[in-house]
C-alpha positions in Angstrom: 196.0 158.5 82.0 193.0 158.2 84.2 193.6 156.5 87.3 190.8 154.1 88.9 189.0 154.4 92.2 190.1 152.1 94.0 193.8 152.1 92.8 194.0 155.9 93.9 192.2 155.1 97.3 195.7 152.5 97.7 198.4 155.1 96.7 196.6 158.3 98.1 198.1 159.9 101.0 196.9 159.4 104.1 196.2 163.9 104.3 193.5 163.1 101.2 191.4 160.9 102.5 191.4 162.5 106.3 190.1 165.7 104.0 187.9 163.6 101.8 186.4 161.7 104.8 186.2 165.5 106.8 184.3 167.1 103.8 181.8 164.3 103.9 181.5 164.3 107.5 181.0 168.0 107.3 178.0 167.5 104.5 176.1 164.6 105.9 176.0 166.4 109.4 175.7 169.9 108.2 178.0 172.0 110.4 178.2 175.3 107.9 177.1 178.8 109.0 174.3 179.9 107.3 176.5 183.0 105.8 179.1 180.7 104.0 179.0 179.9 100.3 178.1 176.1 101.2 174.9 177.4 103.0 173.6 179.0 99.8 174.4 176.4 97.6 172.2 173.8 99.8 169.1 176.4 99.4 169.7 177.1 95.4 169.6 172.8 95.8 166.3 173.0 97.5 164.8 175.0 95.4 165.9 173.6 92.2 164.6 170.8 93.8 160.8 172.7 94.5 160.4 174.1 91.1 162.1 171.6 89.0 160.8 167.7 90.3 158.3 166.4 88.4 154.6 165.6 90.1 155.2 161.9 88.8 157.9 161.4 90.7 156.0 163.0 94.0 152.6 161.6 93.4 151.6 157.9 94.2 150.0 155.9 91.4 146.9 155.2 93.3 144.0 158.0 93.7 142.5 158.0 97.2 138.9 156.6 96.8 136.4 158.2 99.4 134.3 155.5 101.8 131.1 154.9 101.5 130.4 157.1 104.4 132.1 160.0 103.2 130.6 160.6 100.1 128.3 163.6 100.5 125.0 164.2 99.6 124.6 166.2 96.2 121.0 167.2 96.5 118.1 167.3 98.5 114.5 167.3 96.8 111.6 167.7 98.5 108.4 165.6 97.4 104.4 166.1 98.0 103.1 163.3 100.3 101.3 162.5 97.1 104.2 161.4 95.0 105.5 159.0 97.6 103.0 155.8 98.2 105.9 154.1 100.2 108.5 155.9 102.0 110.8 152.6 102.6 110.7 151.6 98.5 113.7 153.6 97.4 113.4 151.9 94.0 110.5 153.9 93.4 111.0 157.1 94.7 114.1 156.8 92.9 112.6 156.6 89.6 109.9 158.9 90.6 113.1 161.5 91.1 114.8 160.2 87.6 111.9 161.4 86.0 111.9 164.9 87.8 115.2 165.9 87.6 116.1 164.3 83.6 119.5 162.1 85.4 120.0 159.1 84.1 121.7 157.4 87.5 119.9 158.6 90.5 120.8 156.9 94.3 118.5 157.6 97.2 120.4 157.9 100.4 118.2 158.8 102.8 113.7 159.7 102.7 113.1 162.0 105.4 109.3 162.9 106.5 108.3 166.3 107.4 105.3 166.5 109.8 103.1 169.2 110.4 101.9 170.6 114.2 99.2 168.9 113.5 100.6 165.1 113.0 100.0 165.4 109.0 102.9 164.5 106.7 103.5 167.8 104.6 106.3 166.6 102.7 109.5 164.4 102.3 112.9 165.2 101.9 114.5 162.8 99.8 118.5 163.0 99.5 120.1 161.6 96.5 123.7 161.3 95.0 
């Protein structure tokens, strides 16, 4: 005959549920020396823990998405001064660079000129995603 939890928590003795209530006291605030069976039992716990949760349970469902900001550059090419008519028309220097490199998607982040001592433009750095 099983008996039910709450009808045994009526006709227990008072001596049970002191020990019941001291051995739950004693886990929830931990007061074991580390060279007592209970000790080892909490670290086999943890590392069951470790090596045997899931990722899913661990890992949030959404994937952190860099800014704008923080997406780096992935190359640099550097252009003639005779490729580039217009320095501010990214569209253009864009598909100028689509047609170098053979990508289809090509974004143009930043044109950078690079003078000479002598005040000509030698070249352009052009940065691109």
């Amino acid at each position: 005959m099983t008996r039910q939890p709450l009808l045994w928590l009526i006709t227990c003795k008072l001596e049970d549920v002191r020990g019941l209530l001291t051995t739950l006291k004693k886990i929830l605030f931990w007061n074991y020396e580390r060279n007592t069976w209970q000790w080892d039992v909490l670290c086999a716990v943890i590392l069951v823990f470790i090596f045997l949760t899931p990722k899913s349970w661990l890992a949030s469902g959404e994937r952190p998405r860099p800014g704008e900001h923080q997406r780096p550059v992935a190359m640099t090419v550097v252009m003639g001064p005779e490729v580039i008519v217009n320095e501010a028309d990214k569209g253009q220097i864009g598909e100028q660079i689509k047609a170098l490199t053979g990508r289809a998607e090509v974004e143009v982040v930043a044109v950078r000129k690079v003078v000479g001592s002598d005040g000509r433009t030698i070249s352009f750095e052009v940065d691109i995603r």
